[in-house]
LUMMAR-915718 format. One line per 2 residues: number of its first residue (from 1); for each residue x, y, z of N, C-alpha, C. Coordinates in steps of 0.001 Angstrom, whole numbers, plus 500000, padded with zeros to 6 digits. Layout:
N
NUM	X/Y/Z/X/Y/Z/X/Y/Z; ...
This chain:
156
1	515202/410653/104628/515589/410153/103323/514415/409407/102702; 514020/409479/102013/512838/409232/100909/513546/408676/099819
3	512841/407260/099701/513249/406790/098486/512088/406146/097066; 512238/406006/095884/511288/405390/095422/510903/403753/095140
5	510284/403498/096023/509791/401927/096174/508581/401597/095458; 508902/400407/094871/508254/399339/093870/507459/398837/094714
7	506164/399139/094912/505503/398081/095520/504613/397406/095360; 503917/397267/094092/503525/395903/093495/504095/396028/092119
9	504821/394923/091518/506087/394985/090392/504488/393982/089364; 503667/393433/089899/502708/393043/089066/501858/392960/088295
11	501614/394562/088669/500446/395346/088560/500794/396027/087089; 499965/396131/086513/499913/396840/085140/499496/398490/085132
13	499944/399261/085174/501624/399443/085324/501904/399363/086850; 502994/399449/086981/503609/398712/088298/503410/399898/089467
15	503518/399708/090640/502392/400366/091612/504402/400759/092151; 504422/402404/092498/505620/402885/092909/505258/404048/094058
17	505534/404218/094908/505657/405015/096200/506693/405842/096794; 506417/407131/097057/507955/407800/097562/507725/407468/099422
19	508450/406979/099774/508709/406304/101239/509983/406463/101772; 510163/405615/102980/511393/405691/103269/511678/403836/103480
21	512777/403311/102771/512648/402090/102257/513023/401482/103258; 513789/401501/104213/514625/401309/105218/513072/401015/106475
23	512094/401960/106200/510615/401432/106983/509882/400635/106442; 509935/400557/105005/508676/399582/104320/509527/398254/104443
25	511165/398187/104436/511035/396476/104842/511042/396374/106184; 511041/397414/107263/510777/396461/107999/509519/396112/108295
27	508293/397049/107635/507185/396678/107907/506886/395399/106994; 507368/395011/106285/507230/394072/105445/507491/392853/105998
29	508643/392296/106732/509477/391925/107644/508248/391457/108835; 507967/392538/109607/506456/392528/110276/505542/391741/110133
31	505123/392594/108749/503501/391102/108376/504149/390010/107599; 505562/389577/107450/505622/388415/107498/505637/387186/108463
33	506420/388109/109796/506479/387476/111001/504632/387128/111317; 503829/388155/111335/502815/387823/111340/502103/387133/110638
35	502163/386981/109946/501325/385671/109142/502241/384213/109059; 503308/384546/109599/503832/382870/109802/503231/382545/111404
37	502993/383666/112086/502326/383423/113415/500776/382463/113441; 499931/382782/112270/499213/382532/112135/498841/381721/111562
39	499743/381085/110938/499505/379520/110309/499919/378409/111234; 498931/377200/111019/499149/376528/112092/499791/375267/110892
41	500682/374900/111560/501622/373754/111184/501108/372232/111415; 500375/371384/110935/500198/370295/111163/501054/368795/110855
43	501698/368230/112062/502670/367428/112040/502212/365820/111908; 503017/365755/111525/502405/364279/111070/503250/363228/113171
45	502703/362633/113761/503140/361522/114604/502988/360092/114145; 503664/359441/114409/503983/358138/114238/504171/357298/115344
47	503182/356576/115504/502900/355495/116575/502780/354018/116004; 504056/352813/116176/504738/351924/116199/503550/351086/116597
49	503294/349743/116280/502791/348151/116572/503395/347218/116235; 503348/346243/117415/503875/344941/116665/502500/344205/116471
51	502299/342778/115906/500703/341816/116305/500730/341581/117280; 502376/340952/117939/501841/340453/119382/502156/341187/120101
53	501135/342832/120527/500991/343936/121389/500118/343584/122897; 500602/343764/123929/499958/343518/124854/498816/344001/125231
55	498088/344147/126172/496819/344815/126347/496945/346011/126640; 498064/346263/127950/498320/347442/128604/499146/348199/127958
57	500059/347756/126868/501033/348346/126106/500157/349158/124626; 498771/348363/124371/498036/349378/123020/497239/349579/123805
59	496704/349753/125074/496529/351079/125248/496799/352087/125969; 498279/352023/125964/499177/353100/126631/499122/353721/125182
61	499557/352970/124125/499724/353662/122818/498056/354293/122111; 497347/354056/122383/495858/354414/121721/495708/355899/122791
63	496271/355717/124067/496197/357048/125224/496969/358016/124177; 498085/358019/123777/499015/358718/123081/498713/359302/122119
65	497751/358061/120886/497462/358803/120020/496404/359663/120209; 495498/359538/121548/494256/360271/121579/494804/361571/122011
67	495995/361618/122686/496758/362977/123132/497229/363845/121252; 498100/363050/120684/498042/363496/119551/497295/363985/118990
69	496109/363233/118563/494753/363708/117745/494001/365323/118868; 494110/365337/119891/493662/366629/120755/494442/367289/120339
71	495753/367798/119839/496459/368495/119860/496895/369187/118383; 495691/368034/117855/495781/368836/116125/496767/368267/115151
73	497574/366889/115547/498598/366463/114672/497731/365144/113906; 498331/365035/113112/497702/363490/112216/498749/362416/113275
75	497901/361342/112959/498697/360211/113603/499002/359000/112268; 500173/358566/112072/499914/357532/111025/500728/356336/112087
77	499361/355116/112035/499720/353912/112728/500402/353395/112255; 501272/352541/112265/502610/351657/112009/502556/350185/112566
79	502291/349219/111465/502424/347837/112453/502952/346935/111477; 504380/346608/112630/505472/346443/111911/505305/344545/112148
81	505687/343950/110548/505198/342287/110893/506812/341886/110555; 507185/341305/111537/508450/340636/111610/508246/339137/111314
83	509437/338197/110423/509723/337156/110069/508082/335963/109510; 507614/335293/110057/506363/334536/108853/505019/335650/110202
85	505229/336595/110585/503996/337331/110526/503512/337637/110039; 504135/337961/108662/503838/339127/107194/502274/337563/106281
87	502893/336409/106894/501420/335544/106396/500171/336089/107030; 500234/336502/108010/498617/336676/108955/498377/338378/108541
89	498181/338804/107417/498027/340533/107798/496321/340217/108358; 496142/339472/108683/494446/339480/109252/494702/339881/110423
91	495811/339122/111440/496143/339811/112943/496334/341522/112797; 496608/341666/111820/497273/343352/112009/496331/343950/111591
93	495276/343580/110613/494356/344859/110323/493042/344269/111618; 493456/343571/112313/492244/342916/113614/492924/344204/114891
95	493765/344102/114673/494570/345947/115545/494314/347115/115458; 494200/346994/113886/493767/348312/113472/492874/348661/113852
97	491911/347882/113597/490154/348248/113266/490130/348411/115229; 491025/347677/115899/490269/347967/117283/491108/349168/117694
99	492086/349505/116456/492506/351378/117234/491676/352002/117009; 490857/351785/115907/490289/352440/114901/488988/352812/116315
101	488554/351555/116831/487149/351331/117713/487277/352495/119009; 488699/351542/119423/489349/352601/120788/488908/354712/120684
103	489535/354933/119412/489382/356133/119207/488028/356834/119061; 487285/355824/118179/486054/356367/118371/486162/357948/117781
105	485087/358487/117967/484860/359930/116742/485920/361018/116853; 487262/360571/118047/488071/361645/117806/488721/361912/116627
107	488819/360520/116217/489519/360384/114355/488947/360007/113764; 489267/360447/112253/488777/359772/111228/490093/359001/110454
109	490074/358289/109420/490862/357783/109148/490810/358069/107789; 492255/358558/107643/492376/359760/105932/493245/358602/104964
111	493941/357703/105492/494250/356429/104586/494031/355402/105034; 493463/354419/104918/493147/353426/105325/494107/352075/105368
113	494141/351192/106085/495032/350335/106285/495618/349665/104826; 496720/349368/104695/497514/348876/103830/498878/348544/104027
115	498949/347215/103520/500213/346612/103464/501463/346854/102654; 502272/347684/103082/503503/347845/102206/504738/347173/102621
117	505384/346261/102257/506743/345645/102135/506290/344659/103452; 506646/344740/104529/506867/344495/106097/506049/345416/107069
119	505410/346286/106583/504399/346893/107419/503264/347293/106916; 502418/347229/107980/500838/347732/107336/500866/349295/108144
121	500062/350596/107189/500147/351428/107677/498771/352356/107275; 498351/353006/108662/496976/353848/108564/497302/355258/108884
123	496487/355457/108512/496750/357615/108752/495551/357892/109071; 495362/358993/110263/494251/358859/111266/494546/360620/111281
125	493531/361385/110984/493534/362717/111495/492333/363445/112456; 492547/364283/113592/492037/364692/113865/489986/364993/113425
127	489237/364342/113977/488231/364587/113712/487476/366199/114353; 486826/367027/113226/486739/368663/113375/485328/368478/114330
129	484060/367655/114433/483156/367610/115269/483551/367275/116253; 485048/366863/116747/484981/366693/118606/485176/368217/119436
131	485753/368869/119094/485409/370323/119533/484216/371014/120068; 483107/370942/118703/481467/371088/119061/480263/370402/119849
133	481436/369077/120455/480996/368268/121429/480739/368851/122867; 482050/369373/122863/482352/370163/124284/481040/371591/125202
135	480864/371978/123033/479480/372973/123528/478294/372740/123988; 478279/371180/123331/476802/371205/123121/476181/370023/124664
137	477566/370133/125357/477495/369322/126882/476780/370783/127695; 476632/372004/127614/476688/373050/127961/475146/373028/127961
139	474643/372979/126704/473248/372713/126341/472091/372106/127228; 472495/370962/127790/471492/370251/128872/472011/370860/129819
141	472860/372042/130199/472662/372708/131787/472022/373664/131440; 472072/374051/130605/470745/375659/130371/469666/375089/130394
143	469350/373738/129777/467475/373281/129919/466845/372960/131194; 467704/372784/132396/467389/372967/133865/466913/374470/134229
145	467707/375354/133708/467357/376621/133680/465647/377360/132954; 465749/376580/132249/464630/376586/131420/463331/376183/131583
147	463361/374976/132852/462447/374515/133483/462503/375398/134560; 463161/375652/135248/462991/376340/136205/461421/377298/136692
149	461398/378662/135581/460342/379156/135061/459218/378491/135336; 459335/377084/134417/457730/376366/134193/457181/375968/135529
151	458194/375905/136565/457386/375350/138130/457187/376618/138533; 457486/377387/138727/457453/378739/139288/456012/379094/139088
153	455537/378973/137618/454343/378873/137176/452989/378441/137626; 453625/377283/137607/452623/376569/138117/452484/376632/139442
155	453296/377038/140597/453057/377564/141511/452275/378857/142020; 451906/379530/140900/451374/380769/141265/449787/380363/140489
């Protein structure tokens, strides 16, 4: 069974095909599944502070977000100031800046700290040069290789 399918309705004049319609959706169907395969979804995580955070408790939480940030999600910090804390936002952005330190070049920071209502809040995404880090550790084992040669040389 052959039918006539519209298949670009945009096109000046409009683009029509004798097919069998019952195959073009499901191929259609197909490269949609496929291209939702191929987009990568980036999630936002949310990681909680109070000011008075313990030592071992931010950085159980700075471990977390560094798991986050490897894994390709944004992290937005959260530090929540309960009852006359909301006077000191100096304690809370003195947190920040040392998540900020902790993390070091895995993140960058895409909003920067700010105080809204009862909480101060940062947004931290994935930094794209920690990846090319990994290669370029690779680099000083080939230049052993490289010397190698030059004694050989000089041995003969």
């Amino acid at each position: 069974d052959l039918d006539l399918v519209e298949v670009a309705a945009q096109a000046s004049p409009p683009v029509c095909r004798i097919m069998d319609y019952g195959k073009f959706r499901y191929e259609e169907s197909q490269r949609l599944k496929e291209s939702r395969k191929k987009t990568v979804q980036i999630t936002m995580k949310e990681v909680k502070f109070k000011p008075k955070i313990g030592k071992a408790d931010f950085d159980t939480k700075v471990r977390h977000m560094q798991q986050f940030l490897a894994e390709g999600h944004k992290v937005k910090v959260t530090l929540q100031f309960r009852g006359r804390e909301v006077a000191h936002p100096e304690l809370g952005k003195k947190i920040l800046d040392a998540v900020i330190e902790q993390l070091g070049e895995t993140a960058r920071v895409d909003t920067h700290a700010r105080l809204e209502g009862r909480n101060m809040t940062m947004v931290l995404s994935p930094e794209k040069k920690a990846a090319p880090k990994k290669k370029s550790d690779n680099k000083p084992q080939e230049a052993p290789a490289t010397e190698a040669p030059d004694s050989t040389r000089q041995e003969q």
